[in-house]
mmJSON file of the N, C-alpha and C atoms, coordinates in Angstrom:
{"data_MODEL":{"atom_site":{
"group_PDB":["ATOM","ATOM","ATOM","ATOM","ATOM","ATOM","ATOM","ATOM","ATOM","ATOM","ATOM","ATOM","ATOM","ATOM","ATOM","ATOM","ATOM","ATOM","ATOM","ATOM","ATOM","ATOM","ATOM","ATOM","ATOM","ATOM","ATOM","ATOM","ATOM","ATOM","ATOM","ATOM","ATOM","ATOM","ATOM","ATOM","ATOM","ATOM","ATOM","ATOM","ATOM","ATOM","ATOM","ATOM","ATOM","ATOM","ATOM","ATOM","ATOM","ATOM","ATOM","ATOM","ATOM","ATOM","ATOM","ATOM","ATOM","ATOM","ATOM","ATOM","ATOM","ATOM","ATOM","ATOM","ATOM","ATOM","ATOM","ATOM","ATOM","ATOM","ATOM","ATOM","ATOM","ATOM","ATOM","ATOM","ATOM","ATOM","ATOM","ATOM","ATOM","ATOM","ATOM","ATOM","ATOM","ATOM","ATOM","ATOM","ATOM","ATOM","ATOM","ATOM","ATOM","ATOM","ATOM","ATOM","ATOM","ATOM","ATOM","ATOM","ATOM","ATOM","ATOM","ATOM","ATOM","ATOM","ATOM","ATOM","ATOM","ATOM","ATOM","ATOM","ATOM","ATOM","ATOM","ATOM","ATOM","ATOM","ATOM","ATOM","ATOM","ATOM","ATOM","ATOM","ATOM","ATOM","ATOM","ATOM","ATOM","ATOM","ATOM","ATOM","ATOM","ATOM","ATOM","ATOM","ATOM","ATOM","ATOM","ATOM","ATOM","ATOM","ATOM","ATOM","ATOM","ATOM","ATOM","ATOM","ATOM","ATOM","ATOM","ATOM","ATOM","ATOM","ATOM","ATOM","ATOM","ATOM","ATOM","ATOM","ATOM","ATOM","ATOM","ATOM","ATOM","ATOM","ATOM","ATOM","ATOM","ATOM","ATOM","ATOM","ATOM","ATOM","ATOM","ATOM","ATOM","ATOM","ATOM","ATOM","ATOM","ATOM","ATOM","ATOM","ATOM","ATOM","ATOM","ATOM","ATOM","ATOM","ATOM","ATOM","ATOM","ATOM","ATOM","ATOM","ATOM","ATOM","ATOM","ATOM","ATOM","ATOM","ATOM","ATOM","ATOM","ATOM","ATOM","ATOM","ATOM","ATOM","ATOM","ATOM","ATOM","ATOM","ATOM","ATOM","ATOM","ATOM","ATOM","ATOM","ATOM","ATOM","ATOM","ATOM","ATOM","ATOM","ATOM","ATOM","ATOM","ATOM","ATOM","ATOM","ATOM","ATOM"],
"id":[1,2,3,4,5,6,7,8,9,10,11,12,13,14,15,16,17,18,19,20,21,22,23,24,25,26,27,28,29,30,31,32,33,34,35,36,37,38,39,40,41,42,43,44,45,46,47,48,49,50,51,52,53,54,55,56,57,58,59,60,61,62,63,64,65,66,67,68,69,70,71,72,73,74,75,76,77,78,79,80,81,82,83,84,85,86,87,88,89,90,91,92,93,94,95,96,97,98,99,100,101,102,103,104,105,106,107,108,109,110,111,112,113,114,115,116,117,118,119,120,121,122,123,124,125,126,127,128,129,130,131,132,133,134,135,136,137,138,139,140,141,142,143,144,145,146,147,148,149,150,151,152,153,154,155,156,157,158,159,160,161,162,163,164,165,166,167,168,169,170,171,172,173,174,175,176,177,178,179,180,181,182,183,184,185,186,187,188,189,190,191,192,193,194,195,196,197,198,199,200,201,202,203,204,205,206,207,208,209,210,211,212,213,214,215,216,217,218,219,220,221,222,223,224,225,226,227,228,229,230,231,232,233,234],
"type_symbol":["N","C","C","N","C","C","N","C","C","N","C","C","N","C","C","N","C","C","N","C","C","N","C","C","N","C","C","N","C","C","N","C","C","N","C","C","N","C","C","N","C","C","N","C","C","N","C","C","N","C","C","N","C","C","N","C","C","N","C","C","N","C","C","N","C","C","N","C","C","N","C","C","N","C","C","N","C","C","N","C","C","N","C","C","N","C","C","N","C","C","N","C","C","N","C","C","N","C","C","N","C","C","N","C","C","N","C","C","N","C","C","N","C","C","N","C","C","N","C","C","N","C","C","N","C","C","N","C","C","N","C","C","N","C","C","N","C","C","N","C","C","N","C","C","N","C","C","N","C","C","N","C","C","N","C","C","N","C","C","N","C","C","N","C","C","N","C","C","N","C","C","N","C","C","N","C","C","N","C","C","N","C","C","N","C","C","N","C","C","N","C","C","N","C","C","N","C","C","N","C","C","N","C","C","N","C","C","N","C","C","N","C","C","N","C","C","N","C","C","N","C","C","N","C","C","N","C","C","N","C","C","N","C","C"],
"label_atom_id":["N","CA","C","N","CA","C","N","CA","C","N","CA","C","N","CA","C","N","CA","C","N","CA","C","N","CA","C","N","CA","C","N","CA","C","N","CA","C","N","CA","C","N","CA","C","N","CA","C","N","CA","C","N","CA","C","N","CA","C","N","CA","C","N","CA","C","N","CA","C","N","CA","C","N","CA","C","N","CA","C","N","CA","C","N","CA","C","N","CA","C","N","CA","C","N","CA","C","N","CA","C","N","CA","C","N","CA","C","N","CA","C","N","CA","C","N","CA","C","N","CA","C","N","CA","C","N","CA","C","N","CA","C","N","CA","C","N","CA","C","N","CA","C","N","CA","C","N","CA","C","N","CA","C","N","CA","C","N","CA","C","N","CA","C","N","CA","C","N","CA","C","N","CA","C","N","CA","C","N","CA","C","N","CA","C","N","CA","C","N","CA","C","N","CA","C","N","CA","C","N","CA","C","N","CA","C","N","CA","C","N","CA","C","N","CA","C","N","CA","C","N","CA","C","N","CA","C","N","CA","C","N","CA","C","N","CA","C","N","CA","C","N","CA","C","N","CA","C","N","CA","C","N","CA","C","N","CA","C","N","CA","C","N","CA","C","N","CA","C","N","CA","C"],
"label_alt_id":[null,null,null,null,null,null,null,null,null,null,null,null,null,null,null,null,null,null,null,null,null,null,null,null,null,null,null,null,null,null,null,null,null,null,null,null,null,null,null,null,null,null,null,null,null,null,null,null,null,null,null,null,null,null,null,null,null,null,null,null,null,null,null,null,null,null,null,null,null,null,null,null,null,null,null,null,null,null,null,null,null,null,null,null,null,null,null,null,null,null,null,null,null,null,null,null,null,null,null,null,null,null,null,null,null,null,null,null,null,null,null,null,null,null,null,null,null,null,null,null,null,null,null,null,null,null,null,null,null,null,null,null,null,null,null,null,null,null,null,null,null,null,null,null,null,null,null,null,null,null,null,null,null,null,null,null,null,null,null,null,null,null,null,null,null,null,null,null,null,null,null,null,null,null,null,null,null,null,null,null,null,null,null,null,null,null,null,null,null,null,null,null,null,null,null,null,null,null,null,null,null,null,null,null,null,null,null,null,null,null,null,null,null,null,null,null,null,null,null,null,null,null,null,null,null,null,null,null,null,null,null,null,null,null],
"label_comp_id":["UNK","UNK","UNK","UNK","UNK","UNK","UNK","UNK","UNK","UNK","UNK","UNK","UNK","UNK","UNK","UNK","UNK","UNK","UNK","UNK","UNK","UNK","UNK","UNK","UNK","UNK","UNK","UNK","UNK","UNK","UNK","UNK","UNK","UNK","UNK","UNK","UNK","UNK","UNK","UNK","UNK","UNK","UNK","UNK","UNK","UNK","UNK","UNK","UNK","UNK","UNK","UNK","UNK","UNK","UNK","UNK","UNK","UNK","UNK","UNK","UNK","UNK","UNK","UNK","UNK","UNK","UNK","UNK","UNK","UNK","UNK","UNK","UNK","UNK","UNK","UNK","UNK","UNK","UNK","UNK","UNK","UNK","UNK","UNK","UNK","UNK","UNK","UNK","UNK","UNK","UNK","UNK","UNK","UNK","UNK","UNK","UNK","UNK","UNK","UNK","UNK","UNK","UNK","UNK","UNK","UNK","UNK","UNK","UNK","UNK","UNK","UNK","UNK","UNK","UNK","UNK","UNK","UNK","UNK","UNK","UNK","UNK","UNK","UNK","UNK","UNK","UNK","UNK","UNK","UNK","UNK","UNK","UNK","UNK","UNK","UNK","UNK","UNK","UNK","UNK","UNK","UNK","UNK","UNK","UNK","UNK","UNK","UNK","UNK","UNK","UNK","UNK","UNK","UNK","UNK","UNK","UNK","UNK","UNK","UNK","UNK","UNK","UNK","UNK","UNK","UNK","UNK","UNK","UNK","UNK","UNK","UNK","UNK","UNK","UNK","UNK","UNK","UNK","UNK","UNK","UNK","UNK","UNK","UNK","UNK","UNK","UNK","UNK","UNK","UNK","UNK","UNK","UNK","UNK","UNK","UNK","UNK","UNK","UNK","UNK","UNK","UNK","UNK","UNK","UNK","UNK","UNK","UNK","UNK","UNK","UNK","UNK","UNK","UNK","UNK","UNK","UNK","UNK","UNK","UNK","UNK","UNK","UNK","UNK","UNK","UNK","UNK","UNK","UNK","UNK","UNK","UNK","UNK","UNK"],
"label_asym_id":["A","A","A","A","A","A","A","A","A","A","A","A","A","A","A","A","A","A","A","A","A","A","A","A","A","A","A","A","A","A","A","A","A","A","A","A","A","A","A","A","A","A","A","A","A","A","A","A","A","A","A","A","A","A","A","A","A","A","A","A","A","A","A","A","A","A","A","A","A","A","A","A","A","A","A","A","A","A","A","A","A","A","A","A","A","A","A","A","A","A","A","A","A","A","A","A","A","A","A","A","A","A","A","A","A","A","A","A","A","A","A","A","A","A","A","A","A","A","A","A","A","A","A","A","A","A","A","A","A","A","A","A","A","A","A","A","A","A","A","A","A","A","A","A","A","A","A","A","A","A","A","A","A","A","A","A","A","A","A","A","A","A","A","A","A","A","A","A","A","A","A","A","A","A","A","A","A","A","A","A","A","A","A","A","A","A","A","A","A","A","A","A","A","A","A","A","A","A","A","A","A","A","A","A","A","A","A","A","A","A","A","A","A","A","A","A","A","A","A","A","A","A","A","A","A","A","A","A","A","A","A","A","A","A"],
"label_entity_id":["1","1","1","1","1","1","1","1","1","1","1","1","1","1","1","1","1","1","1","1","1","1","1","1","1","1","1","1","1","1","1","1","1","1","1","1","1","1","1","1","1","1","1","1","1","1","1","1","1","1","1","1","1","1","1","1","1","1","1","1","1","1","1","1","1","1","1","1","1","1","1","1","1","1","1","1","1","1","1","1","1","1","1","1","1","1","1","1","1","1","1","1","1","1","1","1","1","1","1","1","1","1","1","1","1","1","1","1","1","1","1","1","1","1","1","1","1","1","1","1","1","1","1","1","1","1","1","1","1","1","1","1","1","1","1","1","1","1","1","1","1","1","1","1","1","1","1","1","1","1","1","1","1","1","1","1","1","1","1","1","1","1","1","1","1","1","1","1","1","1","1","1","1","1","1","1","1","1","1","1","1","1","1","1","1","1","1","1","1","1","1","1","1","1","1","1","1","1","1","1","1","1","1","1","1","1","1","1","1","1","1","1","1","1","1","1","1","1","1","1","1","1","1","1","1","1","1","1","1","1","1","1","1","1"],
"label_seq_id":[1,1,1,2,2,2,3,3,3,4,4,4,5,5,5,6,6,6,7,7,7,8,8,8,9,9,9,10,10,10,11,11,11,12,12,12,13,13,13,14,14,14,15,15,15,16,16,16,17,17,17,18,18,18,19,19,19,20,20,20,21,21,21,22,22,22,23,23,23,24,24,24,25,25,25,26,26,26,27,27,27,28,28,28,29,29,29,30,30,30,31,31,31,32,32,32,33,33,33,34,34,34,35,35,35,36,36,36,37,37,37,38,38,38,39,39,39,40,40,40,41,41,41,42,42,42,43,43,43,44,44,44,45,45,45,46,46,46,47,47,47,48,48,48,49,49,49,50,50,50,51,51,51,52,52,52,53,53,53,54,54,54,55,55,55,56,56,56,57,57,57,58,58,58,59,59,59,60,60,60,61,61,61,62,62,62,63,63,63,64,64,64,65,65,65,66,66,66,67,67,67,68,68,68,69,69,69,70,70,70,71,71,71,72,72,72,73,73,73,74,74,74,75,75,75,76,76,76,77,77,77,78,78,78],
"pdbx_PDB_ins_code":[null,null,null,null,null,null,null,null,null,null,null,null,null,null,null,null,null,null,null,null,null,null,null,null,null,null,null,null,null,null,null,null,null,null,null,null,null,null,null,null,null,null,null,null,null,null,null,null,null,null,null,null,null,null,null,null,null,null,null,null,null,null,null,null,null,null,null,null,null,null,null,null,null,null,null,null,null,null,null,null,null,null,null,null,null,null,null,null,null,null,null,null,null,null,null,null,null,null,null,null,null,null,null,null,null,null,null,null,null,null,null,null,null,null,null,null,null,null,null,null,null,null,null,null,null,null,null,null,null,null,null,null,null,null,null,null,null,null,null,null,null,null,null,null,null,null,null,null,null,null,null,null,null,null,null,null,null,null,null,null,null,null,null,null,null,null,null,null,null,null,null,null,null,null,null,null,null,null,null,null,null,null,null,null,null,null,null,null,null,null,null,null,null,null,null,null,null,null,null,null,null,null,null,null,null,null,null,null,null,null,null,null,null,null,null,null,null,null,null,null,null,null,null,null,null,null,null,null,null,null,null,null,null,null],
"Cartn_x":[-16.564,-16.276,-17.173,-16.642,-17.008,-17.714,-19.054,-19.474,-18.761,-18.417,-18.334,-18.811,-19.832,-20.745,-19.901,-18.518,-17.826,-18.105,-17.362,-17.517,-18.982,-19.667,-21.588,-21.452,-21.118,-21.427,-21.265,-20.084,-18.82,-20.003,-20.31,-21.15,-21.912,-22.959,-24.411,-23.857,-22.804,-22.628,-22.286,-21.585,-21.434,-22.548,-23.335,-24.889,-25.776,-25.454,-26.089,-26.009,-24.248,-23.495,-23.618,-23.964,-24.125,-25.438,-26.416,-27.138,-27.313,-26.924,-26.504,-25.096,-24.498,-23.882,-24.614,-25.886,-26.322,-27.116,-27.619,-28.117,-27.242,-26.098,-25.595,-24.921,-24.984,-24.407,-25.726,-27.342,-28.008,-28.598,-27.863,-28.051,-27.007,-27.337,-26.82,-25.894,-24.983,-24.102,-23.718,-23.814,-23.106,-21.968,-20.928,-19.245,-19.447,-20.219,-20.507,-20.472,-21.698,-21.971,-21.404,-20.179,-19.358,-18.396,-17.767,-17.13,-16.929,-18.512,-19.194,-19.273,-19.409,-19.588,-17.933,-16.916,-15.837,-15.588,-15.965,-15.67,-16.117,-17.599,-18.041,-17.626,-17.517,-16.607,-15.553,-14.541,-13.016,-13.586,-14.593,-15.19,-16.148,-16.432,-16.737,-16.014,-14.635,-13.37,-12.575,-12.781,-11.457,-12.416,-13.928,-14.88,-14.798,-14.876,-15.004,-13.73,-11.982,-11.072,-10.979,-11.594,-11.512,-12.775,-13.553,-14.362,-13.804,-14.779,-14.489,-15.504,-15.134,-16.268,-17.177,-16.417,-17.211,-18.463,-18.595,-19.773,-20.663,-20.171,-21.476,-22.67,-22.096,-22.962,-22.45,-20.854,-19.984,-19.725,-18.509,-17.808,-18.591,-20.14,-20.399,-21.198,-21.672,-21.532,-20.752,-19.142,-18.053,-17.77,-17.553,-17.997,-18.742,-19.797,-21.201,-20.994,-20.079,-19.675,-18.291,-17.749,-16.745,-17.253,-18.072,-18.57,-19.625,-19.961,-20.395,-19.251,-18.393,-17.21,-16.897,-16.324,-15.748,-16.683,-18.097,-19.203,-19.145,-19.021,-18.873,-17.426,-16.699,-15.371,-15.669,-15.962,-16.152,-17.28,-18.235,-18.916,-18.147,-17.673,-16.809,-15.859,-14.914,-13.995,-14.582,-15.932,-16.129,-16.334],
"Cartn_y":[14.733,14.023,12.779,11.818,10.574,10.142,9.817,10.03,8.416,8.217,7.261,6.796,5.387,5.328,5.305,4.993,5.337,6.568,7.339,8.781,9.441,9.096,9.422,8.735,7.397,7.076,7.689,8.241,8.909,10.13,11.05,12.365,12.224,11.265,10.7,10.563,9.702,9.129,10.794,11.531,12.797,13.465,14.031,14.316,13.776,12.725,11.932,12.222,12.65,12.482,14.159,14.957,16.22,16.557,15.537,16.131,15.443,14.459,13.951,14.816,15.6,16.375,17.882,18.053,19.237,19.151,17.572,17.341,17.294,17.406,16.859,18.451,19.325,20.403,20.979,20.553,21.178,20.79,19.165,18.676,18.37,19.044,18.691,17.421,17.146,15.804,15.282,13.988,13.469,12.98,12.628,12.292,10.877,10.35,9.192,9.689,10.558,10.793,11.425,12.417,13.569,12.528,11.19,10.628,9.846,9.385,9.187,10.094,11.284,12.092,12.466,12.466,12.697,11.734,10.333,9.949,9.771,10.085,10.711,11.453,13.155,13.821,13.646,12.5,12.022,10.97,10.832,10.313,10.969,12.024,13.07,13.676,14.099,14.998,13.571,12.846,11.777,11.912,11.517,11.814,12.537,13.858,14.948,15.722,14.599,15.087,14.121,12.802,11.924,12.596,13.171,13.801,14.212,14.865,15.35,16.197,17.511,18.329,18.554,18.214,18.232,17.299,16.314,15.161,15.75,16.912,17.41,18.525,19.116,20.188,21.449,21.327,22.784,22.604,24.171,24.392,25.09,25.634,26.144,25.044,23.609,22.93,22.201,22.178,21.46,22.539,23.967,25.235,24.751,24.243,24.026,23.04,21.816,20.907,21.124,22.372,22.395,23.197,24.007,25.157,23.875,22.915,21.77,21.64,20.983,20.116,21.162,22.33,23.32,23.662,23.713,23.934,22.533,21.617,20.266,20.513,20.435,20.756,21.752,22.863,23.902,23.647,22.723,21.836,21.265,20.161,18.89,19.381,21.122,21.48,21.682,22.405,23.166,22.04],
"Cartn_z":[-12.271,-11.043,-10.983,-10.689,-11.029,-9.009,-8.985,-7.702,-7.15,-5.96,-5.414,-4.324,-4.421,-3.368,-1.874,-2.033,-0.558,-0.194,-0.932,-0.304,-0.154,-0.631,-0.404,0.802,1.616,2.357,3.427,3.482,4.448,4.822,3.652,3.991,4.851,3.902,4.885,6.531,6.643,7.665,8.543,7.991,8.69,9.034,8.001,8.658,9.298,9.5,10.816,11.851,12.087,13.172,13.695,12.683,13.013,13.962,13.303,14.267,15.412,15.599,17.326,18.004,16.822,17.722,18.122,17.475,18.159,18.476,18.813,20.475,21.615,21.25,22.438,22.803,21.976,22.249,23.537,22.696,23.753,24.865,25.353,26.36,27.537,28.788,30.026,30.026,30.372,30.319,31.755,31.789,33.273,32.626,33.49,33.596,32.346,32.423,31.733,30.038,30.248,29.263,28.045,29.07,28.266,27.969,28.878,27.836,26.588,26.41,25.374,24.649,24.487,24.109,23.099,24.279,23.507,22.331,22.515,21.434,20.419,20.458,19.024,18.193,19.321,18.531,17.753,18.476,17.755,16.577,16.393,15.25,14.425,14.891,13.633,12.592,13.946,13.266,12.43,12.763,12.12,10.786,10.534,9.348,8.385,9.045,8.625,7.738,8.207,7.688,6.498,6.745,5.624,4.283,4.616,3.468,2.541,1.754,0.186,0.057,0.449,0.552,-0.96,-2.33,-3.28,-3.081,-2.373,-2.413,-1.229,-1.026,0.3,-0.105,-0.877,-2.088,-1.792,-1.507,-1.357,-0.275,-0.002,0.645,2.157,1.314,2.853,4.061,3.057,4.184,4.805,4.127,5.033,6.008,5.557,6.804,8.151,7.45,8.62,9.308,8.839,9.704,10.585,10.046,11.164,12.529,12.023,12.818,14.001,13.652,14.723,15.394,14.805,15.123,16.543,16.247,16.921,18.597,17.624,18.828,19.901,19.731,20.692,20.606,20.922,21.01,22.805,22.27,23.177,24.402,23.764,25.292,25.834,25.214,25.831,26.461,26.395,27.181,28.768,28.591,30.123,31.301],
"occupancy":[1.0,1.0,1.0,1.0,1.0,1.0,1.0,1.0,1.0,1.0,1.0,1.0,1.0,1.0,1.0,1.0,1.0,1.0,1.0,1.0,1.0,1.0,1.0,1.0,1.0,1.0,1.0,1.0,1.0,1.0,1.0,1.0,1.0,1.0,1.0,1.0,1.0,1.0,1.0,1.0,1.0,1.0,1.0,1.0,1.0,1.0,1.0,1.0,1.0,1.0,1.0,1.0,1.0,1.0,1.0,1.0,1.0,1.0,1.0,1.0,1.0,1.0,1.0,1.0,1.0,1.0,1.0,1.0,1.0,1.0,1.0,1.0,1.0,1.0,1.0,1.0,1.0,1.0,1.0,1.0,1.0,1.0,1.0,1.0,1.0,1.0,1.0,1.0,1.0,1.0,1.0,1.0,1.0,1.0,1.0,1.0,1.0,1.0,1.0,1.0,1.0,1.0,1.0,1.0,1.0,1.0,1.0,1.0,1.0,1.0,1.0,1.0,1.0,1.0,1.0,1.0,1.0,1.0,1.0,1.0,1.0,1.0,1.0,1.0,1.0,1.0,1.0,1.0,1.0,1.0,1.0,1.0,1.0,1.0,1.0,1.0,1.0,1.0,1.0,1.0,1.0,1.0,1.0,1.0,1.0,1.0,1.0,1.0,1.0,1.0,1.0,1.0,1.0,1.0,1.0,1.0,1.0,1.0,1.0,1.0,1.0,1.0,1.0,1.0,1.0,1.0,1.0,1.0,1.0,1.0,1.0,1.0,1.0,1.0,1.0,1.0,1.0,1.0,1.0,1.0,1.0,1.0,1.0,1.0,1.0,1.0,1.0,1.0,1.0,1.0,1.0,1.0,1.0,1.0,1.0,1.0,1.0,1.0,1.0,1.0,1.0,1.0,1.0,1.0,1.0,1.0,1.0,1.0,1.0,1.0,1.0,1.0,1.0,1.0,1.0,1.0,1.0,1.0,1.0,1.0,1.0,1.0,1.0,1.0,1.0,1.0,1.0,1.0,1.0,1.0,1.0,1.0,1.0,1.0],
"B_iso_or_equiv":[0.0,0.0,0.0,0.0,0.0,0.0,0.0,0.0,0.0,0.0,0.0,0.0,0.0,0.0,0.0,0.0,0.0,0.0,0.0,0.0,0.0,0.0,0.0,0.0,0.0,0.0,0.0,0.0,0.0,0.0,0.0,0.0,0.0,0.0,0.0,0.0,0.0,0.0,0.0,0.0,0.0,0.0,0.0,0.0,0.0,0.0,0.0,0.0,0.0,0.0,0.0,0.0,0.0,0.0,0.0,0.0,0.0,0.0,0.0,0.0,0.0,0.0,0.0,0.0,0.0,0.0,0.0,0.0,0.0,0.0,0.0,0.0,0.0,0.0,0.0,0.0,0.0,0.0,0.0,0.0,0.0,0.0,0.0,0.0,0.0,0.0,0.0,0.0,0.0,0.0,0.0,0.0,0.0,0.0,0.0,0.0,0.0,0.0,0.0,0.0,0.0,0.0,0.0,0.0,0.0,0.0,0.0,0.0,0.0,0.0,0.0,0.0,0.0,0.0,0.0,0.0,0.0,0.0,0.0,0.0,0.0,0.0,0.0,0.0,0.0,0.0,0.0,0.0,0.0,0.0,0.0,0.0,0.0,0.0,0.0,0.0,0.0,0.0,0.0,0.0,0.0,0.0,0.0,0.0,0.0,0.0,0.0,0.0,0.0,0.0,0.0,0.0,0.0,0.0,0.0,0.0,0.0,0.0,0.0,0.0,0.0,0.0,0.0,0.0,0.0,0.0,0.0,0.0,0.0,0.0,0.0,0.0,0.0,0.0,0.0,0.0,0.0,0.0,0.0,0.0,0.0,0.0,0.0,0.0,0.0,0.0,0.0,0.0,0.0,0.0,0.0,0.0,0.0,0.0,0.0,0.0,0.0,0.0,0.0,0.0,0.0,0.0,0.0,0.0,0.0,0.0,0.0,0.0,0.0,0.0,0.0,0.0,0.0,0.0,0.0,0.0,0.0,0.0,0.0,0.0,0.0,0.0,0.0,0.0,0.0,0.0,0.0,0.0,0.0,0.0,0.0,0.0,0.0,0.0],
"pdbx_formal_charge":[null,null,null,null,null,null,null,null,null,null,null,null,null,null,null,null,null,null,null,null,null,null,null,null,null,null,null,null,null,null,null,null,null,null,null,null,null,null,null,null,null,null,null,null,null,null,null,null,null,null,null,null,null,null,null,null,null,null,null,null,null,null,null,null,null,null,null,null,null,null,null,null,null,null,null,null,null,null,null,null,null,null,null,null,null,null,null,null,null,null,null,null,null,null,null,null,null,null,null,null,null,null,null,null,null,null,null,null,null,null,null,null,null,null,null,null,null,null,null,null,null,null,null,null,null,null,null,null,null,null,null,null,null,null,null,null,null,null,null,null,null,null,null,null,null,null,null,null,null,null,null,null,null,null,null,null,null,null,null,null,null,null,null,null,null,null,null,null,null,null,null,null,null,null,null,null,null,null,null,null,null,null,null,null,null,null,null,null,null,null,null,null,null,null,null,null,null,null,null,null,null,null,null,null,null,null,null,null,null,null,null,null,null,null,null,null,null,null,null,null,null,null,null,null,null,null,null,null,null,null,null,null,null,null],
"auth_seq_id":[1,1,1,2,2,2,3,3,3,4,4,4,5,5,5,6,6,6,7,7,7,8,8,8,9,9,9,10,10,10,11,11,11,12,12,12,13,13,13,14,14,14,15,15,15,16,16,16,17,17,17,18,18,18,19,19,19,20,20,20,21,21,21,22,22,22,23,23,23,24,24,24,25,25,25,26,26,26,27,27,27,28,28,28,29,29,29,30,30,30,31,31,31,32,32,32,33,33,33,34,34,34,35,35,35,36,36,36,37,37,37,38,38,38,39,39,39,40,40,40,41,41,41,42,42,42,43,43,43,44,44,44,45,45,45,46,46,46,47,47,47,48,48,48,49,49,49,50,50,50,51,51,51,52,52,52,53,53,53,54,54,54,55,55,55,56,56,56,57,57,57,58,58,58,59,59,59,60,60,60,61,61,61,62,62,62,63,63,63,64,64,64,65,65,65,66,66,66,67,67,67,68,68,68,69,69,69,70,70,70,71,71,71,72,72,72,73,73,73,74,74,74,75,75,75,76,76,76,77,77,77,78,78,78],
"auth_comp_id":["UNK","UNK","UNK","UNK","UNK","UNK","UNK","UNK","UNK","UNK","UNK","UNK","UNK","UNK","UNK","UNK","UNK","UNK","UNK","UNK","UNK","UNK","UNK","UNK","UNK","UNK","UNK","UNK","UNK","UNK","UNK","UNK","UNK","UNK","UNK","UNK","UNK","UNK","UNK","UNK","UNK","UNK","UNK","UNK","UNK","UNK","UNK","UNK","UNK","UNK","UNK","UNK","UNK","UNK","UNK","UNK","UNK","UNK","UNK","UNK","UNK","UNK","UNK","UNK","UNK","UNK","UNK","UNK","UNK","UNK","UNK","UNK","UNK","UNK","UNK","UNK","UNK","UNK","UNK","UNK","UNK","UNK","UNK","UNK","UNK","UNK","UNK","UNK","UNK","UNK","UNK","UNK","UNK","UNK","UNK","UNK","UNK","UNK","UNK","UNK","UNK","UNK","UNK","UNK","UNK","UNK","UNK","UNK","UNK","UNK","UNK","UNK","UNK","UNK","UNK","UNK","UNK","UNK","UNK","UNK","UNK","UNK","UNK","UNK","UNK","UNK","UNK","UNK","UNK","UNK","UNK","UNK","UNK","UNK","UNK","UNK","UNK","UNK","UNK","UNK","UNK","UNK","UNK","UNK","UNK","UNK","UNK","UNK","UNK","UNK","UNK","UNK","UNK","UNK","UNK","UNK","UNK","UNK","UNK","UNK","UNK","UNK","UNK","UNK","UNK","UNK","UNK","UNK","UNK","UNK","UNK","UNK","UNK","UNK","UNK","UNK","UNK","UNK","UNK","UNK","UNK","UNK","UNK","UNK","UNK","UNK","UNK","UNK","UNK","UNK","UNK","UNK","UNK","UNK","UNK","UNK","UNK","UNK","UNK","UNK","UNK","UNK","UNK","UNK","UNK","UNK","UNK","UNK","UNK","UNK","UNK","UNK","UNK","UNK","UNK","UNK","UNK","UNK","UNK","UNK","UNK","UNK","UNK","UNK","UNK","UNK","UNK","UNK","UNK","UNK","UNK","UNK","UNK","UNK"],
"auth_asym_id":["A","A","A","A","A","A","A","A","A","A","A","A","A","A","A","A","A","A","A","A","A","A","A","A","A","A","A","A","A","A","A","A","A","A","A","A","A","A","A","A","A","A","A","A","A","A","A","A","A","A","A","A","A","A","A","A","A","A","A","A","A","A","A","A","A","A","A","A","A","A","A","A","A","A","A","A","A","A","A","A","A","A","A","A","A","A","A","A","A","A","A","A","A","A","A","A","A","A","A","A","A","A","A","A","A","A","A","A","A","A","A","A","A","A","A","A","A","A","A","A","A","A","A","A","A","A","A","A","A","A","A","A","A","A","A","A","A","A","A","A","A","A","A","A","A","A","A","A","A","A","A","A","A","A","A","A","A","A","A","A","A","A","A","A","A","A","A","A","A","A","A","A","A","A","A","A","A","A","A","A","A","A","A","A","A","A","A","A","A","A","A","A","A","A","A","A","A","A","A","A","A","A","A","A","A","A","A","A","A","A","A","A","A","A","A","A","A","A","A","A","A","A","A","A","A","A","A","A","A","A","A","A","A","A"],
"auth_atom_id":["N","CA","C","N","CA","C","N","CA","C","N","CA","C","N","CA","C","N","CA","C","N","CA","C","N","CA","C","N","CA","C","N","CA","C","N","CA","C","N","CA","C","N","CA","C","N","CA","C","N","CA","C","N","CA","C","N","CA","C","N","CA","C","N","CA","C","N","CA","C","N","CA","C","N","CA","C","N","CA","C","N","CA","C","N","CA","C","N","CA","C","N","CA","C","N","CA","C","N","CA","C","N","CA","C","N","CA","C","N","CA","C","N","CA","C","N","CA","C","N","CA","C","N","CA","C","N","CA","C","N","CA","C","N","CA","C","N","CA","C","N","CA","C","N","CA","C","N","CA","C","N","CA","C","N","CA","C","N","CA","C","N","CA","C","N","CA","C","N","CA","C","N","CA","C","N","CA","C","N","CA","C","N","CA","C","N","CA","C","N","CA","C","N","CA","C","N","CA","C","N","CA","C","N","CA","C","N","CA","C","N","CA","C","N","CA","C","N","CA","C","N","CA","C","N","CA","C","N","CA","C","N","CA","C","N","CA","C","N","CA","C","N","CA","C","N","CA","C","N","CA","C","N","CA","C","N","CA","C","N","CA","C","N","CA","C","N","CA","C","N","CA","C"],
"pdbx_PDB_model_num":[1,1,1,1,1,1,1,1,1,1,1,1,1,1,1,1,1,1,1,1,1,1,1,1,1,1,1,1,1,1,1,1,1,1,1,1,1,1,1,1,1,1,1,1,1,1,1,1,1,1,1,1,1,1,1,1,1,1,1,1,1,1,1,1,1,1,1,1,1,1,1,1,1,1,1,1,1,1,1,1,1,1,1,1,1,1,1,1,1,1,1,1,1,1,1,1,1,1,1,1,1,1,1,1,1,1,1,1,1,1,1,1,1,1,1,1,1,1,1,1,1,1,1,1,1,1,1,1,1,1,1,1,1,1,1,1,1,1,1,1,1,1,1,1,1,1,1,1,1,1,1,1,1,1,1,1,1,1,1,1,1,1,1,1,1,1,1,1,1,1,1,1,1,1,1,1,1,1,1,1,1,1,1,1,1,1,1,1,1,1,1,1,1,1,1,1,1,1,1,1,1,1,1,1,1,1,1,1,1,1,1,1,1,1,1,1,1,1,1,1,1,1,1,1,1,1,1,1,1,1,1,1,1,1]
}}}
């Protein structure tokens, strides 16, 4: 597999985004904030489907990024 600095970028750019999403899972939100909030998320998941889980170091951390994805998902509903 031939690495491509796009798709390295894409990852990085996902683990970034992971862990501002599990701050945000463990912080209180105002109306403002949760809608900010939503659209991160719709830019994690749009990320996260454009990946290539071979460039992340396996399958159990594209697992670990859905299991985020899902967890802000389930804030952003209540």
């Amino acid at each position: 597999m031939k690495l491509s600095s796009q798709d390295l970028a894409l990852v990085q750019q996902l683990y970034l985004m992971q862990v501002d999403m599990h701050q945000l899972i463990k912080s209180d939100l105002s109306i403002q904030e949760k809608r900010e909030a939503k659209q991160r998320a719709r830019e994690f998941s749009k990320l996260l489907k454009k990946a290539d889980w071979q460039y992340m170091g396996g399958e159990d951390v594209l697992e670990s990024l859905r299991e985020t994805e899902e967890a802000v998902a389930q804030k952003l509903a209540r």
